[in-house]
C-alpha positions as CSV (number, residue, x, y, z in Angstrom):
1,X,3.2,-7.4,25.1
2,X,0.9,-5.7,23.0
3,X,-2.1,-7.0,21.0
4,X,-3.3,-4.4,18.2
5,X,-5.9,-5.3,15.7
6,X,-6.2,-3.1,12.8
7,X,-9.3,-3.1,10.6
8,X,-8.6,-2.9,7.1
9,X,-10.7,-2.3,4.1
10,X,-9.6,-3.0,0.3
11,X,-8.2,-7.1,1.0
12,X,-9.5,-9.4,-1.4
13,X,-7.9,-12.6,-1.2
14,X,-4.9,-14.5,0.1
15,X,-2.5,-12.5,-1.6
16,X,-3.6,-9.5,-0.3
17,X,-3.1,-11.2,3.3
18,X,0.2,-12.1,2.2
19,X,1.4,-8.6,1.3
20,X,0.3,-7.1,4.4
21,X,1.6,-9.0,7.0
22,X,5.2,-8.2,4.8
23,X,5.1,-4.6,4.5
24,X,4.1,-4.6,8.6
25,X,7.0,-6.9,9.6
26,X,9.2,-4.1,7.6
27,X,8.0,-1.6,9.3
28,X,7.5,-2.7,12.8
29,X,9.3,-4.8,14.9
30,X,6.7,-7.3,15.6
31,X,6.7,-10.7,17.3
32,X,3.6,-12.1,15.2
33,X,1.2,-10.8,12.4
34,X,-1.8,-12.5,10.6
35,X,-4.2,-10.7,8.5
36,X,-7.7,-12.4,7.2
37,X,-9.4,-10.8,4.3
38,X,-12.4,-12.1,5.3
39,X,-12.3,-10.5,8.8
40,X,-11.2,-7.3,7.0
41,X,-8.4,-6.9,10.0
42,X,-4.6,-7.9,10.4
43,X,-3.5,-8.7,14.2
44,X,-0.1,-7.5,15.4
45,X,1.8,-8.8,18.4
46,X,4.3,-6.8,19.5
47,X,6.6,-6.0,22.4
48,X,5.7,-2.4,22.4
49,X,2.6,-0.3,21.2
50,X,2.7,1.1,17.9
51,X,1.3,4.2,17.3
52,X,-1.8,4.4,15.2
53,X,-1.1,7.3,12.7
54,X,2.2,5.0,12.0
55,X,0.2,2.1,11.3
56,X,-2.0,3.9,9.3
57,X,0.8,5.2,6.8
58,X,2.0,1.7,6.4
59,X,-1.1,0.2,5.5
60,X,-2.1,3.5,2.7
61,X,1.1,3.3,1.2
62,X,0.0,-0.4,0.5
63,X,-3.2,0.2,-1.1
64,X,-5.3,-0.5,1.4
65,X,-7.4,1.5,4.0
66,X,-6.7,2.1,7.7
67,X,-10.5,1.8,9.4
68,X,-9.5,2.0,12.8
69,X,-7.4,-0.3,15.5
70,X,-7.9,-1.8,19.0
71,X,-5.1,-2.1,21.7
72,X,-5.2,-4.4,24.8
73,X,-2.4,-6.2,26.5
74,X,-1.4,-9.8,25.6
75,X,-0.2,-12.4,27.4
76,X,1.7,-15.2,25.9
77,X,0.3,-18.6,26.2
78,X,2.9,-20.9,28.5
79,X,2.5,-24.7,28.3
80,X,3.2,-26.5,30.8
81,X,4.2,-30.3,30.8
């Protein structure tokens, strides 16, 4: 699995949040999104690596603005009991 966070520019509030992590579940399959306007960055999980120039369309047609992205491999958490 795949761990990409995106920094984004142009959220303001929870709404903004809201609409992001809907246009990338659209466009991407992804196991997990969460954006924080605060942070200024949305967090994908996904099964495979999306591309950055794809991710960066997304995110422009939305309003907002693609300031770079990180990718690292994730591991998910198993709980044992």
């Amino acid at each position: 699995m795949k761990k990409i966070t995106v920094a984004v520019g142009g959220m303001m509030c929870g709404m903004c949040e809201s609409h992001m992590n809907d246009e990338i579940r659209k466009a991407f399959s992804v196991s997990k999104v969460t954006s924080s306007h605060k942070k200024g960055q949305v967090v994908i999980i996904a099964e495979e690596d999306i591309d950055d120039t794809k991710i960066n369309e997304v995110i422009t047609q939305t309003g907002y603005t693609f300031l770079g992205s990180s990718h690292e491999e994730h591991e998910k958490k198993r709980w044992f009991f």
